[in-house]
N, C-alpha and C positions, 0 to 999 in steps of 0.2 A: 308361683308355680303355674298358673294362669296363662301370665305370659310368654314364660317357657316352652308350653306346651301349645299353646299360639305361633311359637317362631318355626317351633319343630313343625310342624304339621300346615303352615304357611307355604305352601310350594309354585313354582312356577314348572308348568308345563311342558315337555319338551316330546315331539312329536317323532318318531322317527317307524322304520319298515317299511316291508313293501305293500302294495298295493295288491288286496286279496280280491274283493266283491267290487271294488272303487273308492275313491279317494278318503271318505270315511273310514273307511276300513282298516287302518294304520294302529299298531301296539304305541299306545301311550305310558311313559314312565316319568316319574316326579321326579324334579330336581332340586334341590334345596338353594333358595337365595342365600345367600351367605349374611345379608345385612336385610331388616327391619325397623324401620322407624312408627311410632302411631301420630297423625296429623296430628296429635292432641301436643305434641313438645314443639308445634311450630305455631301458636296461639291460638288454632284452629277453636269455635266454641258453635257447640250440634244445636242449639236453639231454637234451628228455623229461619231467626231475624238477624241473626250477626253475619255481616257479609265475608265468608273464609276466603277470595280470593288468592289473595298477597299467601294465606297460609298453604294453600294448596301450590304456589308458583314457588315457594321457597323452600321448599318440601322437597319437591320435585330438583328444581336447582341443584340441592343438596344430595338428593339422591345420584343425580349423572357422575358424580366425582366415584362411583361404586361401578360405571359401565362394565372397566376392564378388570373388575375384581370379583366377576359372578354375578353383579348386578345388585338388583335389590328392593326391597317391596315397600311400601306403602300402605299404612294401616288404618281402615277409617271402619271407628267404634261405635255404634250403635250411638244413634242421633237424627237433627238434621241437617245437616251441612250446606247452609243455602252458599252459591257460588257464582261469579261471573267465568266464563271462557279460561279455560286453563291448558297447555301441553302437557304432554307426557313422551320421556324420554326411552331409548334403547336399554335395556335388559331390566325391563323395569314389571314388576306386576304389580297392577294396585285393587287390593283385596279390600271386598264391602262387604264389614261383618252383618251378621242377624242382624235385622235391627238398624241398619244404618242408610240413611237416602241420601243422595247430593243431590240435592234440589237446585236447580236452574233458577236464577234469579228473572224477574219479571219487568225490572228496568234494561231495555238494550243498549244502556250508554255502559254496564258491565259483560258486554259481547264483545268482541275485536273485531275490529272489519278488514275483509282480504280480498283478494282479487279474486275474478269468477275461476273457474275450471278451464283452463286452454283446449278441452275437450268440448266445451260447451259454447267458444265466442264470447257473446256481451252479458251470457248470465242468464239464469232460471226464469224465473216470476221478474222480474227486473233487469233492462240493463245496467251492468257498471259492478261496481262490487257487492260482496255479498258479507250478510252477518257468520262469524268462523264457530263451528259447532262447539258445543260446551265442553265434549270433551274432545282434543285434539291432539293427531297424532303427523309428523311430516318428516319423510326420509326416516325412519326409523325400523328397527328390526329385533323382535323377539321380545315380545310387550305381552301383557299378559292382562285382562279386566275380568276378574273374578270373586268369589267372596262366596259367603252362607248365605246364598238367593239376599244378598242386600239390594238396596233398588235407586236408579239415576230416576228422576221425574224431570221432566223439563219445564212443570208447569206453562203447557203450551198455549192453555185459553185464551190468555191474552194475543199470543201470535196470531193464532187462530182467529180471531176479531180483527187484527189487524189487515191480515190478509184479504179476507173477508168483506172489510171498508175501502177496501185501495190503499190503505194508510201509513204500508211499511215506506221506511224511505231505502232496504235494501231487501233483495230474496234475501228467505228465511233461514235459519239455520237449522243444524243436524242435533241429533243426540251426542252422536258419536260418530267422530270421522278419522280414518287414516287413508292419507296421501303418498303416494310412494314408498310404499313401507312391505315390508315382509314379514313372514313369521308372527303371525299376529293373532291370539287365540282370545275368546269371550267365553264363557260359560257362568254359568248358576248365579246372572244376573235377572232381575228384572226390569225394565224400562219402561215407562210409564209417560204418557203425554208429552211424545215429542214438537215441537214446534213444526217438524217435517218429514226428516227420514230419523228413523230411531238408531241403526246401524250402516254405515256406508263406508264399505272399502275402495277406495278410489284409485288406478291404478297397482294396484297392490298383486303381490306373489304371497301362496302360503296361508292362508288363512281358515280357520277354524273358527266355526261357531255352536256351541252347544249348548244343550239344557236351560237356553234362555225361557223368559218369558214376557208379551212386548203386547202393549194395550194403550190404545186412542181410544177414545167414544166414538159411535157412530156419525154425530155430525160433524167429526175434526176435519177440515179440508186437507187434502193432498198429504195428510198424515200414510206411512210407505213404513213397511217393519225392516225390511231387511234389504238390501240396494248396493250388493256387486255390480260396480261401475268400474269399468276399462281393468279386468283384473281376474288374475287363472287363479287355476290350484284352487279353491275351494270347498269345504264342505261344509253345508248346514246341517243337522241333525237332530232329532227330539226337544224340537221347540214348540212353544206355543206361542201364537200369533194372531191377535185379533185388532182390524185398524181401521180408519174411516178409511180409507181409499187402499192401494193394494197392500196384499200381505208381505209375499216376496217380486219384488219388482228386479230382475236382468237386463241391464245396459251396457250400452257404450259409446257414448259420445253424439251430438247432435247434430246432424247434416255438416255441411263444410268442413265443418272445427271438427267435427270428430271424424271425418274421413281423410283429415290433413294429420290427424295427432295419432290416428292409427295400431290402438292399442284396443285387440278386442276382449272382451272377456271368454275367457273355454277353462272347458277342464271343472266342469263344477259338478257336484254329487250333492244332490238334496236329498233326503231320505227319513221317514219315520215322523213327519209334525204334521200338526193341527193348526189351519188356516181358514181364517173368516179376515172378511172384506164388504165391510158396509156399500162403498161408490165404484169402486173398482173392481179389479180379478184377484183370487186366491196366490195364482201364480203367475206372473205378466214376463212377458218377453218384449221388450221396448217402453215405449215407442222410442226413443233415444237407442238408437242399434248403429251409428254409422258406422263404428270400428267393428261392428261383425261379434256374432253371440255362435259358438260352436261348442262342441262336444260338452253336453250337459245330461245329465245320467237324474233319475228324477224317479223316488222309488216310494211309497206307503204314505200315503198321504190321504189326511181326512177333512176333506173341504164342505164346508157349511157355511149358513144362510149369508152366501153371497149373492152381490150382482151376476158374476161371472167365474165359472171355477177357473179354467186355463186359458190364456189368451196370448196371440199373439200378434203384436202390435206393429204397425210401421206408413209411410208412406211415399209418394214419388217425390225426389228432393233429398231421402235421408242416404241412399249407398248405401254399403255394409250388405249383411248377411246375418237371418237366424236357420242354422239348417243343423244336422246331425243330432237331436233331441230325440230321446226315448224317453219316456212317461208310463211308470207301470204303477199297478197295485194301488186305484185308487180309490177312496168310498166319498160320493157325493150327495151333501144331506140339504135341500132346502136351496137350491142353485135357481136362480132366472135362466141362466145361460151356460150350460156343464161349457161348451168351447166355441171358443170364437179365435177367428184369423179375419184380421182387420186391416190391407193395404191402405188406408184412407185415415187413419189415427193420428192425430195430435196436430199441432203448429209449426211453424217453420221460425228461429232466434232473428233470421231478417232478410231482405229479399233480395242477398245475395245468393243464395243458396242454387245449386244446379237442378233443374227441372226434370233433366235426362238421367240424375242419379237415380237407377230403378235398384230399388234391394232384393236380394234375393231369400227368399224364403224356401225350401225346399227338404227331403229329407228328414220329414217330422214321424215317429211314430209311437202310440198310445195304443196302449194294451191295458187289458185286466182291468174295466171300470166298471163300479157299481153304482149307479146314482137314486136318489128317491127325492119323490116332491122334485123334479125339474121339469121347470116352464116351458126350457126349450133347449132339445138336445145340440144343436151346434149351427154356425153364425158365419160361415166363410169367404169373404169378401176379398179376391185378390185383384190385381192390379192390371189391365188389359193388355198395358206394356211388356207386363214379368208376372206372368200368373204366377199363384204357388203350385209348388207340384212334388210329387214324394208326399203326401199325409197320408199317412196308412193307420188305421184303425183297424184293432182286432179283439175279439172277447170285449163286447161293449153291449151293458143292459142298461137301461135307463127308464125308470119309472116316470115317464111323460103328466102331469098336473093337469094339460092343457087339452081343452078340446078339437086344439088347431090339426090341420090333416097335413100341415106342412112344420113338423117338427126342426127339420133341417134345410138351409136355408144355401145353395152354392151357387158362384161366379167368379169365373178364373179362377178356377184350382182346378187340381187333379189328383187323385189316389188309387189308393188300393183300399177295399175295406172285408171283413170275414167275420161273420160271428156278431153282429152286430144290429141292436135293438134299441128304438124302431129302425127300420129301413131307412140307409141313411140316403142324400142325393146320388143323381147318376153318376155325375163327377167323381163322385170318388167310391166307384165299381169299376173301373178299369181293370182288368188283369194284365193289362201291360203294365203297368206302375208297380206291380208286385216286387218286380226284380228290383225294383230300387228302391224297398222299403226297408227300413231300420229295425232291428230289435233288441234285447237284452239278453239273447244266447248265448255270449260266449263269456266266459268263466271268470273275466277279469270284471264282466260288470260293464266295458263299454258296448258301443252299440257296436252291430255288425250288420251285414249283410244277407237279408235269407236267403 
């Protein structure tokens, strides 16, 4: 009866309507898989110690012959399912009950190795290939990673050591990756100790992510919760998110390579989660931007004891574009740096890279913040070649920590600002930049024009 009522109520997701408040904003109705199986009839054994690979890969195998029959789910039952590198296939959802973790195995000779991202050149941390995220998804569409808040752990400590020592022999791997895929929904997971990035859609159309919840310890390196790379359509929503470095990090692609691969990410709607960030920012824009980061909608968000709450990140070299961003409705608890815009951020993959690619930042606006405990209201450092320009700030308090008389801190940039505490730089008191400031006015949720 158990099971029964397991299959019944096992469902995959299916997103459809239109667009009311923004991309979030869509009537979701269940679909029923037609076919279930539980890892447990393909030798799979939860122990901890028994390596399930082979039982997860033939699982799965067995599950694609269901693609054009409705699809079909995947059943993993309260245990712990240690695992090296696995795919997952088209109409597939794989559901982690109460109770159940897929714990990432801590030897990397049960990783797959693949070639870098053609968005990124020779590769991350490393040139040459790179280790393929534990769980992996490629060319695929209408996948589903769900369950009773069951939990992926990557046991990353050891990555993290490696990292750390110099000692990987490739960049590190993801929690969870899809590569040109669509249709792709997550919720009422937990993730736990990624090796790197915890969720990263890569190139991807379509994607939903909800009621997660995604935790590193504060000293995990380069540990990153959520990581839209070269990919639309998105919406993140009532997650929680706390990581040694950022929470949700926005890309697309890294100077040459990713102004030759030219796929930006837009169209994203973040709204309603809780973001901490030990080394990094709550919510990052870059530094990796060369394919261009556009229409991003960014709504209730409650940022705590980080480095930095919103930032946005780039330098001369990368090309691309972060502009048309609205940021409303935001509470800041415990911040060094409520915002920073940073033309001067990160490295360059190798010294091919063009010098004269100046990015453009523009067209940014943040309304409605509440901050407390912050060290220092805002960090704007633009580019001499390509200031930034369009930052418009309005209804901004911020309860300043600091005895400094210089809270805010501008070069190359320009705005508009209104309603905003403390006083922010001259820069950006312009009322000529008014007219080209962004807001969340108009009814659909995107930005407009004032």
């Amino acid at each position: 009866v158990a099971l029964l009522l397991l299959l019944a109520l096992c469902n995959a997701i299916k997103i459809h309507g239109e667009e009311s408040n923004g991309l979030c904003d869509v009537n979701l109705t269940l679909r029923s898989r037609p076919h279930s199986v539980s890892i447990l009839e393909f030798g799979a054994v939860g122990d901890g110690k028994t390596l399930n690979t082979i039982a997860f890969q033939n699982a799965i195998f067995y599950l694609k012959s269901f693609a054009d029959k409705g699809g079909a789910q995947l059943y993993v039952p309260p245990g712990r399912w240690l695992t090296g590198s696995f795919n997952l296939t088209s109409h597939l959802t794989l559901f982690l009950e109460k109770g159940a973790v897929i714990l990432g195995s801590q030897d990397p000779s049960h990783w797959d190795i693949v070639e870098p991202l053609p968005s990124y050149g020779p590769g991350t941390e490393l040139p040459g290939k790179r280790y393929r995220s534990l769980v992996h998804g490629y060319m695929l569409r209408d996948v589903v990673i769900t369950g009773d808040n069951g939990t992926i752990d990557g046991q990353g400590s050891v990555w993290w050591e490696w990292f750390t020592s110099h000692s990987l022999n490739y960049s590190c791997p993801h929690l969870v990756e899809f590569v040109s895929s669509e249709s792709i929904l997550v919720s009422n997971i937990t993730f736990l100790n990624a090796p790197a990035y915890n969720m990263h859609p890569v190139y991807c159309s379509h994607v939903h992510i909800h009621h997660i919840t995604v935790y590193a310890p504060p000293g995990s390196p380069y540990t990153v919760g959520i990581v839209p790379d070269s990919s639309d359509n998105v919406c993140i929503e009532d997650c929680s998110i706390s990581m040694g470095h950022d929470a949700i990090a926005l890309k697309s692609g890294w100077d040459e390579y990713g102004i030759a691969y030219g796929r930006p990410t837009a169209n994203v709607h973040i709204r309603r989660v809780q973001l901490q960030s030990f080394s990094g920012s709550s919510l990052a824009f870059g530094s990796q931007m060369s394919g261009g980061i556009s229409d991003v909608q960014v709504q209730q968000l409650h940022l705590y004891d980080s480095l930095t709450g919103i930032e946005f990140r780039t330098t001369k070299g990368r090309g691309g574009y972060i502009k048309e961003i609205a940021i409303s409705d935001v509470d800041m608890l415990n911040i060094k740096t409520a915002f920073g815009a940073n033309g001067h951020f990160g490295s360059h993959p190798d010294d091919k890279f063009d010098p004269d690619a100046l990015p453009l930042v523009a067209k940014i606006t943040i309304q409605n913040i509440i901050g407390t405990n912050i060290s220092m209201a805002g960090n704007f450092t633009g580019i001499e070649e390509s200031p930034f320009t369009s930052i418009c700030l309005s209804n901004v308090s911020l309860s300043i920590n600091s005895a400094s008389s210089s809270p805010w801190q501008c070069s190359y940039v320009s705005g508009f600002s209104e309603s905003v505490f403390p006083e922010p730089c001259s820069e950006l008191n312009n009322p000529d930049a008014s007219s080209s400031c962004f807001s969340l006015l108009k009814p659909n949720g995107r930005a407009a024009v004032l």
